[in-house]
N, C-alpha and C positions, 0 to 999 in steps of 0.2 A: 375073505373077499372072493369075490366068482368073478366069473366073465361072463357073459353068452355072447356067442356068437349066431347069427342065423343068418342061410344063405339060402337061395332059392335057386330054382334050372332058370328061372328068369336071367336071376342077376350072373349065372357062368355065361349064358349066353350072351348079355350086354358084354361080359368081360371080353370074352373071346371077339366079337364081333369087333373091339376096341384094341386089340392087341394088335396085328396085321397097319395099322398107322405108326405105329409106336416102336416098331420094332428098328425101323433102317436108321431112325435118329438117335436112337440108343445103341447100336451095335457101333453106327460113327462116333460117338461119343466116347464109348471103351475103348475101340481101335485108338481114336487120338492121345484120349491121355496116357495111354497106356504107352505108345511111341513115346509122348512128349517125359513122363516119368524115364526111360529108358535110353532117355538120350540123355537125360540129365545126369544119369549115374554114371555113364559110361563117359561123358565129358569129365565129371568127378574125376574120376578114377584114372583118365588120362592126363591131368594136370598133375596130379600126385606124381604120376610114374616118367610122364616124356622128359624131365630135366629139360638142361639147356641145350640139349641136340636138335630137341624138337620141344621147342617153347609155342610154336605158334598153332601145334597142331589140335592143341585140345579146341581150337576156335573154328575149327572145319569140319565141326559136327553140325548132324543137321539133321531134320526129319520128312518125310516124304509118308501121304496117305492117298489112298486112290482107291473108287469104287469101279464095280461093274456088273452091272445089272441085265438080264436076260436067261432066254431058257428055264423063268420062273424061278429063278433064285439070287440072288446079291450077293456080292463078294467083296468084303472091305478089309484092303492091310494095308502096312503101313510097314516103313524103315525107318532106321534112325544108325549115324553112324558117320565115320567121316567121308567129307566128296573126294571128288579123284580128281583134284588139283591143289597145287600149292604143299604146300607140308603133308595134305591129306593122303598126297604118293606115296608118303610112308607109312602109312595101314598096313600092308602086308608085313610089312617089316617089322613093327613095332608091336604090331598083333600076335604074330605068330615065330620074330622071334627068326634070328640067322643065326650061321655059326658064329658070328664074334658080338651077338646081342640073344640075351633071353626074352623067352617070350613075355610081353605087356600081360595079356588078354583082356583088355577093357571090355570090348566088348561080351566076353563071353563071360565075365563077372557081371556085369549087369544084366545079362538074359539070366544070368542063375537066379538072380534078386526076382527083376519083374516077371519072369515067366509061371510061378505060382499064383503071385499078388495077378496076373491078368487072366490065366485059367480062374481064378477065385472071382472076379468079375464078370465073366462070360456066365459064370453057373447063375452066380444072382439076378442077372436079367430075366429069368420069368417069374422067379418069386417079385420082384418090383412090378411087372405087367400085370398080374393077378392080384395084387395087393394094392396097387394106385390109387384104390379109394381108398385108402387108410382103415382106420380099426385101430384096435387096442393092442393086435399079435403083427399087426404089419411090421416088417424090415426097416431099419433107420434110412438107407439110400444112403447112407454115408458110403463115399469111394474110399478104397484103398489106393489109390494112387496120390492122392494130394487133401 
C-alpha cells in the first residue's frame, strides 16, 4: 500500500494565511485544560495526604486563566492551586512542611505530572494548524490532558 501526498506553495500559503486565527483559541484551549488537569491532580493528591487536620482543604483548590494581548503578541497562563482563605491558609504549611509537620507537596507532585504532558501540547499545536485539513499522516488531536 502507498500513500501520495501532494502539496503545492498554493495550499502552504492558504495554510499559513489560516493559522494567525487559530492560534489564540488554541493556545487558550491548552492553557485551560492544562490548569484544569493540574488542579485535579493536585486536589487528588491533597485529600490523600491532609487527614483530619485539614479535611476541608482539598476543596479550596481552584483554577485562574488570564490573557493579555498587546505589543504584537499574547500571553495566556493560568493557576491552579488553593485560595488564601479558609483552610487554604494552610498552603504553606502543608506544602512545604514545618518543623513538627512534613512537607505535603501537592502541588509540586502534580507540576511533575502535568508539566511534560503540557510541554508535549504546546509542541503539537503547529503540527494540528498545518494539518487541519486532514490527510492520511495528519495527527489524531487527541489531548493528553483528558
Amino acid at each position: 500500500m502507498r500513500v501520495k501526498v501532494e502539496d503545492t506553495i498554493g495550499d502552504l500559503a492558504k495554510d499559513l494565511a489560516a493559522i494567525p486565527r487559530k492560534v489564540p483559541a488554541d493556545c487558550r484551549r491548552v492553557v485551560r485544560e492544562g490548569v484544569r488537569a493540574g488542579n485535579m491532580l493536585a486536589k487528588g493528591y491533597a485529600k490523600d495526604t491532609s487527614g483530619t487536620h485539614a479535611k476541608l482543604y482539598p476543596g479550596t483548590f481552584t483554577t485562574q486563566t488570564s490573557s493579555f494581548s498587546g505589543f504584537g503578541a499574547s500571553v495566556y497562563s493560568g493557576e491552579y492551586g488553593p485560595e488564601s482563605r479558609g483552610q487554604g491558609n494552610l498552603a504553606s504549611i502543608l506544602e512545604n512542611g514545618s518543623r513538627n509537620n512534613k512537607p505535603h507537596l501537592n502541588l509540586a507532585r502534580s507540576a511533575d505530572i502535568i508539566g511534560p504532558s503540557f510541554a508535549q501540547e504546546v509542541r503539537a499545536l503547529p503540527d494540528k494548524w498545518f494539518w487541519s485539513g486532514g490527510g492520511s499522516s495528519a495527527p489524531s488531536g487527541r489531548s493528553l490532558f483528558g
